[in-house]
C-alpha positions in Angstrom: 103.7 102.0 88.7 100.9 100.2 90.0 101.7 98.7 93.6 101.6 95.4 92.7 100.3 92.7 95.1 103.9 91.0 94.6 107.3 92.6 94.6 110.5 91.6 93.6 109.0 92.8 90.1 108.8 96.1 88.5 105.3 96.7 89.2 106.0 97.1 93.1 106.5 99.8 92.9 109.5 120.4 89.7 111.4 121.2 90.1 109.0 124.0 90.2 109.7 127.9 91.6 107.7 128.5 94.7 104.2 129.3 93.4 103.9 132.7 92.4 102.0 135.2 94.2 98.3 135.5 92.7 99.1 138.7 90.3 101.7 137.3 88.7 101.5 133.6 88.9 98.2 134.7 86.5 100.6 136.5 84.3 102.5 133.6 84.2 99.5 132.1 82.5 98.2 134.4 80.7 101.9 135.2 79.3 102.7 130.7 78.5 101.3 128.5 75.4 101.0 125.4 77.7 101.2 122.0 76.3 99.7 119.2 77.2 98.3 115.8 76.0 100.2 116.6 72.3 97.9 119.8 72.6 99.0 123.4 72.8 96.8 125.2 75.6 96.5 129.2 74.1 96.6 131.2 77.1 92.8 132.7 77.9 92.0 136.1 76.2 92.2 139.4 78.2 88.9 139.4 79.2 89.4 136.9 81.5 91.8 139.3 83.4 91.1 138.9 87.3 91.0 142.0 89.1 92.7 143.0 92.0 94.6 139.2 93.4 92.5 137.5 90.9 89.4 138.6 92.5 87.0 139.8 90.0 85.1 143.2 89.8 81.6 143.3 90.7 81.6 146.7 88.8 82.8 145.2 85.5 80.1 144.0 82.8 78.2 141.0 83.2 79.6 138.1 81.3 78.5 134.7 80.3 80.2 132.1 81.7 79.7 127.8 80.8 79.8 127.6 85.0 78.9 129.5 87.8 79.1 128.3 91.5 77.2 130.9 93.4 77.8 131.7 97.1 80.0 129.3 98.3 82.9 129.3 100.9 86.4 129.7 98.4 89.3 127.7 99.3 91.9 129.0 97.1 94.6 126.3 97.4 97.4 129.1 99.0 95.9 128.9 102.5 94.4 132.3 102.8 90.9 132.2 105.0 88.0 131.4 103.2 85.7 133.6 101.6 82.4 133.6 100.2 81.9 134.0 96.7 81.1 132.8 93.5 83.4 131.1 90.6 83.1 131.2 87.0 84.7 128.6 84.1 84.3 128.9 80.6 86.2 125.9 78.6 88.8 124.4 80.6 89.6 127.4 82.5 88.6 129.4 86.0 87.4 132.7 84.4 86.4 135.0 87.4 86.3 134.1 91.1 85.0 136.9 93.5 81.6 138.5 93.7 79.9 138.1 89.9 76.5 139.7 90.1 74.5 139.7 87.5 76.7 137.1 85.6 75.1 134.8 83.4 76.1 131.2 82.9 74.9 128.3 80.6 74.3 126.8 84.1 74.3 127.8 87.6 75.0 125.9 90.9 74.0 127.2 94.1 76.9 126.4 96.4 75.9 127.9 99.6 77.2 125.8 102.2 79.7 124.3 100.5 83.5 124.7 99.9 84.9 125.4 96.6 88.8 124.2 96.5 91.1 123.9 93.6 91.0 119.7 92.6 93.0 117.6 94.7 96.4 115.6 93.6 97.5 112.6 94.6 100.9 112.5 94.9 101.4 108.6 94.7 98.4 107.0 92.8 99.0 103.3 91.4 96.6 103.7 88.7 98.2 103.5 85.1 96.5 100.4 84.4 93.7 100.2 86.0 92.8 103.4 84.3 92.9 101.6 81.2 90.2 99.1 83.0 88.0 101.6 84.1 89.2 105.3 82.6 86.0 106.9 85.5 89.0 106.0 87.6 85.9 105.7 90.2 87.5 105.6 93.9 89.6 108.7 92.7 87.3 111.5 91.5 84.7 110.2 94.5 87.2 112.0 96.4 87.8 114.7 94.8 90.8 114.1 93.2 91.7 115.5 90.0 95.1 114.5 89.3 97.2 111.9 89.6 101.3 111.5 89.7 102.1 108.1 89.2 104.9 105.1 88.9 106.4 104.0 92.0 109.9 102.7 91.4 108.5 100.6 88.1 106.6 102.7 85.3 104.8 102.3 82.2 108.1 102.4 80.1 110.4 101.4 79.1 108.8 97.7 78.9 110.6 95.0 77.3 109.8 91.3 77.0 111.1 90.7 80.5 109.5 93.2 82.2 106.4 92.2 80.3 106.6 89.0 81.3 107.7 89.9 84.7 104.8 92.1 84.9 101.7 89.8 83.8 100.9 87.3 86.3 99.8 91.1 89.2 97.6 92.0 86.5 96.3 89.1 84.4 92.6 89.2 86.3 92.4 93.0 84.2 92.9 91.4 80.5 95.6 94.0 79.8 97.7 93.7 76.9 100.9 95.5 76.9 101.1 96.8 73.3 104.0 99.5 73.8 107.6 100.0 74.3 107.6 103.7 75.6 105.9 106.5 77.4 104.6 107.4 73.6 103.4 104.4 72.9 101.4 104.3 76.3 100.1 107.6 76.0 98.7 107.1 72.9 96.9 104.0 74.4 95.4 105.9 77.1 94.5 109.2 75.2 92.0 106.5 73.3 90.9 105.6 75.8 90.3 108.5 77.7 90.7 109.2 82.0 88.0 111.1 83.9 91.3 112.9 85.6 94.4 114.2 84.6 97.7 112.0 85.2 101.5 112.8 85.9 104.6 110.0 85.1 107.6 109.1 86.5 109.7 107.2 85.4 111.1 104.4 87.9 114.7 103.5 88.6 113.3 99.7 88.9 112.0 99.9 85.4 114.9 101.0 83.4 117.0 98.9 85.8 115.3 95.6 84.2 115.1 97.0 80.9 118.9 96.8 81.0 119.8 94.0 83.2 116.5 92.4 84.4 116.6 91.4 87.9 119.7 90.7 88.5 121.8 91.3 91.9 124.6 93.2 91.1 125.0 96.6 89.6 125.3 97.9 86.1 128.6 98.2 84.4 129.7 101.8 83.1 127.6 100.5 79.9 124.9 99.2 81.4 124.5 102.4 83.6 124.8 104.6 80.0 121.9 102.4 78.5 120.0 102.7 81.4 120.6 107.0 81.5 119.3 106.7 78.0 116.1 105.4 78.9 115.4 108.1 81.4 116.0 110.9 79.1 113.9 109.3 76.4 111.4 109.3 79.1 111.9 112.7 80.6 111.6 114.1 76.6 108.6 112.5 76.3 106.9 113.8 79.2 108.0 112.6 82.5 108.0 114.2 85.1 111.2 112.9 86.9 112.6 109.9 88.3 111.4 107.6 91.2 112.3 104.8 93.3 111.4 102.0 95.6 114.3 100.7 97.2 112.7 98.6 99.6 111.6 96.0 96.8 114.0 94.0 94.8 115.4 94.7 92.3 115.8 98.5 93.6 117.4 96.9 96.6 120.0 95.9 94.5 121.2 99.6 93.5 123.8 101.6 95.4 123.6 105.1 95.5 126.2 105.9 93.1 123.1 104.4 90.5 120.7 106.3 91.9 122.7 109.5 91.7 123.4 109.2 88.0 120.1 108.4 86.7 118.9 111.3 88.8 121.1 113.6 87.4 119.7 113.1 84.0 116.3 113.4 85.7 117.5 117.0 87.0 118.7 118.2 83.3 115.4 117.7 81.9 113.7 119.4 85.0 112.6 116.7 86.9 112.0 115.7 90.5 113.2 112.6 92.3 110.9 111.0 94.2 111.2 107.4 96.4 110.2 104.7 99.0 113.2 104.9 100.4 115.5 102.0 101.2 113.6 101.4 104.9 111.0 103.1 106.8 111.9 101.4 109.9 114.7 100.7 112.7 117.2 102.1 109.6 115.0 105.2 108.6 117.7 107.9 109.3 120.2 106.6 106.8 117.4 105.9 104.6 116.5 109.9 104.6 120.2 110.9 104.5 120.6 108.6 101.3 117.6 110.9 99.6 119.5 113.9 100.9 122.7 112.9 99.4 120.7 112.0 95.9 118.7 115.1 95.8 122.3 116.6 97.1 124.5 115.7 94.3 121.9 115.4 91.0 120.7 118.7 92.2 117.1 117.6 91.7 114.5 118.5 94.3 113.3 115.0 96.2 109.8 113.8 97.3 109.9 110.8 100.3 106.7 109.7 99.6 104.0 107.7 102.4 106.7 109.0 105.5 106.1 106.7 108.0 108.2 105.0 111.3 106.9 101.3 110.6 107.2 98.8 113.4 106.3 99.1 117.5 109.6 99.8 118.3 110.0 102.5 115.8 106.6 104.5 117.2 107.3 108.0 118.2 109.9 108.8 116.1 108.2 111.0 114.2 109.7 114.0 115.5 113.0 112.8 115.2 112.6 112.3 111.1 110.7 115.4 110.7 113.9 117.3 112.5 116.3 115.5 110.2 114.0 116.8 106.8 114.1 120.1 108.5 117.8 120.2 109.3 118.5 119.0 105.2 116.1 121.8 104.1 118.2 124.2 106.5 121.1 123.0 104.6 119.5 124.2 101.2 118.3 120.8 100.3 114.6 120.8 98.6 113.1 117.8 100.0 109.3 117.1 101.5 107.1 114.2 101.9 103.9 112.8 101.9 101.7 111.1 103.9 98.3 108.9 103.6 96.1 109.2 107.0 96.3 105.6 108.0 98.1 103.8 110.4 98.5 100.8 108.2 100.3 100.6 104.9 99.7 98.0 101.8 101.8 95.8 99.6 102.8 92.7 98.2 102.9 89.6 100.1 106.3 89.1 99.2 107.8 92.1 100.8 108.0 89.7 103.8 110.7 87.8 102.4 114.6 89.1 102.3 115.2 90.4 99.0 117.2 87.8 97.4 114.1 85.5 97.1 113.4 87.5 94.4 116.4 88.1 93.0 116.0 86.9 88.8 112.3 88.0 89.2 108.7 85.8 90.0 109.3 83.1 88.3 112.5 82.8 90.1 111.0 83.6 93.0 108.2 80.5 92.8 110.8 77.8 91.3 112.5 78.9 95.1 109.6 78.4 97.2 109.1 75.2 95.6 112.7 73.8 96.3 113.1 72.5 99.5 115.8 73.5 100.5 116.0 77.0 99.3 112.5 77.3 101.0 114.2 75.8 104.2 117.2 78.7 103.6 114.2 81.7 103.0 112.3 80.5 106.3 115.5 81.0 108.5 115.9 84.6 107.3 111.5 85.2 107.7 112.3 84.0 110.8 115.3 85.9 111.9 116.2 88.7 109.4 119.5 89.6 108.9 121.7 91.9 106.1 119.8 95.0 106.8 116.8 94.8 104.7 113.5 95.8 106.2 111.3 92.9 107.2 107.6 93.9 107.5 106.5 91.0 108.3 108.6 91.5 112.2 107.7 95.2 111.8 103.8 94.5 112.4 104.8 91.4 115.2 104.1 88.6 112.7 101.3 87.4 110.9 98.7 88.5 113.1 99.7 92.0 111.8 99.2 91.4 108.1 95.5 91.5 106.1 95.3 89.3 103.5 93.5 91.6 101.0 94.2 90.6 97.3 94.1 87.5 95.3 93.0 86.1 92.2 92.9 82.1 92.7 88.9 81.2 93.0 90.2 78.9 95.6 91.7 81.3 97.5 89.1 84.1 97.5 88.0 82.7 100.9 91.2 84.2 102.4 90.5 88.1 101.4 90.1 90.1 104.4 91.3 87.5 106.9 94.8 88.0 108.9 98.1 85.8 107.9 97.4 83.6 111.7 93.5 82.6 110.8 94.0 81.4 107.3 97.6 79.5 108.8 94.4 78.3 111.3 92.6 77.3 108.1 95.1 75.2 106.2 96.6 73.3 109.5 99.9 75.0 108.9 102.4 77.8 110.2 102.4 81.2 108.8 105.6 80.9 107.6 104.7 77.9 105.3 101.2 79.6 104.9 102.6 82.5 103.5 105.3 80.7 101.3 102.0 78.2 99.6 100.2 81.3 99.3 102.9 83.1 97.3 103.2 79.6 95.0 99.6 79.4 94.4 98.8 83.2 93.5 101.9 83.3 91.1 103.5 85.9 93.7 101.1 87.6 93.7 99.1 88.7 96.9 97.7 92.0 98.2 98.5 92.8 102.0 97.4 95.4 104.8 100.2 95.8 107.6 99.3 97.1 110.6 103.1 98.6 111.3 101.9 102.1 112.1 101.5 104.8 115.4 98.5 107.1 114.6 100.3 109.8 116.7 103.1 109.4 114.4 100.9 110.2 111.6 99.3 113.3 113.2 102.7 114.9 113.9 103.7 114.1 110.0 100.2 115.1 108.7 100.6 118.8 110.9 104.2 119.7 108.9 103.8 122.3 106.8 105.9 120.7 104.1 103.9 117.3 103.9 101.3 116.3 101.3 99.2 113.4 100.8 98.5 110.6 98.7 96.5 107.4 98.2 99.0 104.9 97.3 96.5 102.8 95.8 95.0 102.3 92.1 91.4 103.7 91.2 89.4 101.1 91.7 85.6 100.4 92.2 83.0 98.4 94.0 82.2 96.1 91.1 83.5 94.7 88.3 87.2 93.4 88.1 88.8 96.0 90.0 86.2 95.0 92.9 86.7 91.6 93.0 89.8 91.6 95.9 89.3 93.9 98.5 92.4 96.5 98.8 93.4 99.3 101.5 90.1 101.8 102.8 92.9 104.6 101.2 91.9 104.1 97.8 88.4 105.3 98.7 89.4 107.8 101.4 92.1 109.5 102.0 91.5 112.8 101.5 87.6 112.6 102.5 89.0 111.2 105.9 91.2 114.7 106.2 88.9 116.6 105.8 86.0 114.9 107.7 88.3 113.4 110.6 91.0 115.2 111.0 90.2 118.8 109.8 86.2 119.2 111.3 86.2 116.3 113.9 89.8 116.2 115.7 91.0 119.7 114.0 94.2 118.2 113.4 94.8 120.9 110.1 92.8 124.2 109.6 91.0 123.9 106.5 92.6 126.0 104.6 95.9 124.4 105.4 94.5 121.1 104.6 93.7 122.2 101.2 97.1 123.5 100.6 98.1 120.3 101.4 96.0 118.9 98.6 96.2 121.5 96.0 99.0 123.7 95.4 101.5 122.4 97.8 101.7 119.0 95.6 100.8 121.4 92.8 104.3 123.3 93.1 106.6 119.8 94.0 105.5 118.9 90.1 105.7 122.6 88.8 102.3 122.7 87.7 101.9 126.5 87.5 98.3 126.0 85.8 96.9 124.0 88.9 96.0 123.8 92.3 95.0 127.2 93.2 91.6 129.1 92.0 92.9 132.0 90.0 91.4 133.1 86.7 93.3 131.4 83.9 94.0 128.6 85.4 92.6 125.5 84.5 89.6 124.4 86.1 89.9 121.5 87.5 87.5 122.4 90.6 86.6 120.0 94.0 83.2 121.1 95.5 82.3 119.5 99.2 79.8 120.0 102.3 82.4 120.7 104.9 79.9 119.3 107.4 79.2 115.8 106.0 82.7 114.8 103.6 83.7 111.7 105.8 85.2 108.6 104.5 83.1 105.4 104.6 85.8 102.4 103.4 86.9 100.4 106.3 89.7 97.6 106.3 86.6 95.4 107.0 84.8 96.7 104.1 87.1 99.1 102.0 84.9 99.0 98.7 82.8 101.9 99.6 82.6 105.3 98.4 83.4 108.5 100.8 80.2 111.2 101.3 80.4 114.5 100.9 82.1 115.4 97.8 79.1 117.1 95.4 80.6 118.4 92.5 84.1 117.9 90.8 85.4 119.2 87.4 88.1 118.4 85.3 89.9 120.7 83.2 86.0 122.6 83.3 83.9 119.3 82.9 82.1 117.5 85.2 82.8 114.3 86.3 81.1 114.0 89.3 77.7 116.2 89.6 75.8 116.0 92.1 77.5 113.4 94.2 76.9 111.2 91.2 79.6 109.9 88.9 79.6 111.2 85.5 80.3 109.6 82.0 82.2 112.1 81.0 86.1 111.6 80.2 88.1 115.4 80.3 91.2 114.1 82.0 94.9 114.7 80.4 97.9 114.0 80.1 100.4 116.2 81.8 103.8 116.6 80.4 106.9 117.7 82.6 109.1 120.3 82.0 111.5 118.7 80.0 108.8 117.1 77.3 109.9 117.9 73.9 107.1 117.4 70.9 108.0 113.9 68.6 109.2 116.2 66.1 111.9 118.1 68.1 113.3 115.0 69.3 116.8 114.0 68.8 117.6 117.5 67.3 
């Protein structure tokens, strides 16, 4: 779900064959009725056969197309070297890539100079309500993303009148009413309202957790644990694409593996991939991984450790050592990769700075504790001096001069946005600790953070493993409006624009083309989407079009509401949503159903 700018709540939050070689991963398409969004996608007729590895004929008959991109350099998503070509769509599919002359198109784009790449997918997006804000999803598709996986640990559904409740007082500056029960219910909401890119669910451990048993420390009886299996199937049926978590946050802190392990065995049955922000990312990060491997181990489900990082000073340079221990799990036949964002800094609630039981019972259990004297007195020792084994970011970025205070909604308190934990404890004549703690109380738990935790050498040696994708941890948002007014982490407007421009052309971190697998079909083939993320006729066209020389990111943690350069044309299943380098009002996103999605009507059969 949405990161919330609080935790302790649900809102903190394919299995797939290896993708096919070009021949016959286009058979594959050409050979499935896909479905998608309640839709059924017909395959494309034979004359939209490719010809030798999906590269079309320049001897075959000139056809009209809806698109053509003429001349440009083709990225193809599988890390072969560029080529120049041209690519053709007609409806919501790539009909011809290769060298088309004397193809006619209703319109024609000259992309000399420019690359053409399958549309990027973020692997960990936040933004299943703030699309239903602002369905341009604006920071997104500026980017060139195309598609979005989604729910971190808390989903969309289920949602009862706890985790309604629970979930209100992150998101009442948006005006969201929560009118549905279940992935169904949601999707229906968001198909009227449309999405300018496509999105993927999961469905979050946290949220079915509190559907059964709220926020409660102490783990589900037998029953309990049946009701909350229940939930997951009912969500993998109706589309989801697996099972995630976010075990850093209460009330996922709370579950022992044994939990985890169960739900994600129903997860595996229908398909599904687990995915998770594992249980620490810091001085404990080892067992963390091995608990993912044991999980991915005995649900036989493939696992995705999503934003891999080694937070705190004293955890910098371990980088290698947590990419060996992947690779030795992998040796041992164990399908598990990671993601990354290209940051040194990560983002989340406020209240991830306080042990978990603070939150135990939820926010408003939280608040009525930092109010009491003496259970505030009890919450300050542990700040202060952490103990138990949970992961305290708060010591991880060397105290409050480490945390950006980035997102609140009190008028009052809109002075403090963009100013570090220590100045505004400066401002109000008090310690951090108590700073923090009034903060919290005031903002209803709710307030958005930067930490500065992270080595950028570490994230260079993660972003150059072969097996690592990226994401934007962040909602769409946009420089006005609601969803401008708190600032938020320079990811959500740059992530992949800062690969390519910094890491890829400036410090040649990546190849290219390796940095476009990265973005395409490597995230592409973790969600089984056999229809996306590489340029292949038949396919849909969901298409990313950039100047290799000027894509650069622009947001800042100073000033993160500003939109990367370089990104000229993107389409969504064959419509354009940004043209030009200007946004679009058009709306062609879908919703993407995982592989163990059965229709309304099959259900329960």
């Amino acid at each position: 779900m949405m990161k919330s700018r609080r935790c302790g709540s649900a809102t903190h939050t394919r299995r797939s064959a290896a993708i096919l070689r070009p021949a016959a991963l286009f058979l594959s398409v050409l050979c499935a009725a896909l479905i998608d969004a309640g839709t059924i996608h017909a395959a494309p007729p034979a004359a939209l056969r490719p010809a030798a590895a999906g590269v079309a004929d320049a001897a075959a008959p000139a056809e009209t197309y809806d698109v053509l991109l003429r001349g440009g350099r083709i990225v193809d998503g599988a890390g072969n070297p560029w080529f120049t070509g041209d690519l053709a769509m007609r409806g919501d599919r790539i009909a011809a890539v290769g060298s088309l002359k004397g193809a006619r198109a209703r319109r024609t784009i000259d992309a000399r100079g420019l690359v053409i790449a399958p549309g990027f997918i973020d692997l960990l997006g936040q933004s299943e309500l703030t699309v239903l804000v602002d369905p341009h999803v604006r920071s997104k598709i500026t980017q060139g993303i195309t598609t979005e996986l989604t729910g971190e640990g808390g989903s969309v559904a289920p949602q009862t009148s706890f985790t309604i409740e629970d979930l209100l007082p992150g998101i009442a500056e948006y005006g969201l009413t929560i009118d549905w029960r279940d992935f169904d219910g949601y999707f229906r909401r968001l198909k009227g309202k449309g999405s300018a890119i496509n999105f993927a669910h999961l469905v979050g451990a946290t949220q079915v957790r509190q559907a059964v048993i709220r926020s409660d420390n102490r783990l589900p009886t037998p029953d309990e644990l049946e009701a909350m299996k229940r939930h997951v199937a009912r969500a993998m049926e109706a589309g989801a694409f697996g099972l995630s978590t976010s075990l850093i946050y209460p009330p996922a802190s709370f579950s022992d593996t044994h939990e985890l392990v169960e739900l994600a065995k129903v997860a595996a049955r229908h398909g599904g991939i687990y995915a998770s922000h594992i249980r620490n990312e810091a001085d404990t990060i080892i067992p963390a991984l091995k608990e993912a491997e044991t999980i991915g181990e005995q649900a036989g489900i493939p696992v995705e450790v999503w934003h891999l990082k080694c937070a705190g000073r004293q955890n910098w340079g371990r980088m290698k050592e947590v990419i060996a221990e992947i690779e030795a799990a992998r040796a041992r036949g164990i399908d598990i990769t990671a993601d990354i964002y290209p940051y040194p800094a990560s983002s989340t609630g406020l209240a991830a700075s306080l042990p978990p039981a603070a939150s135990e019972g939820g926010v408003a259990k939280l608040i009525a504790r930092l109010k009491d004297t003496a259970e505030r007195d009890r919450i300050r020792k542990e700040v202060e001096n952490p103990s138990g084994g949970w992961e305290s970011l708060f010591h991880n970025v060397g105290g409050p001069e480490g945390v950006l205070v980035v997102g609140v909604s009190t008028p009052a308190n809109k002075k403090y946005q963009g100013k570090r934990l220590s100045e505004i404890a400066r401002m109000r004549g008090v310690d951090a600790v108590d700073a923090m703690f009034d903060l919290l109380v005031e903002e209803n738990g709710s307030v958005g953070c930067v930490y500065f935790g992270m080595s950028e050498d570490d994230v260079r040696i993660a972003m150059a493993t072969s097996w690592v994708a990226f994401n934007c941890d962040s909602s769409g948002v946009s420089p006005d409006g609601v969803l401008g007014s708190s600032s938020t982490h320079p990811r959500a407007y740059g992530t992949f624009p800062r690969i390519l421009g910094r890491y890829v052309r400036e410090d040649k971190v990546l190849r290219l083309e390796d940095a476009i697998r990265k973005m395409t079909s490597l995230p592409a083939q973790k969600l089984g989407l056999r229809d996306r993320g590489l340029l292949r006729p038949g396919m849909y066209a969901d298409v990313t079009v950039f100047d290799p020389d000027q894509v650069i990111d622009r947001a800042t943690f100073d000033t993160p509401h500003q939109y990367s350069t370089g990104i000229v044309h993107v389409f969504v299943n064959g419509t354009p949503v940004v043209d030009r380098g200007k946004i679009t009002d058009r709306r062609p996103g879908r919703i993407l159903r995982g592989p163990g999605f059965r229709p309304a009507g099959a259900k329960g059969r």
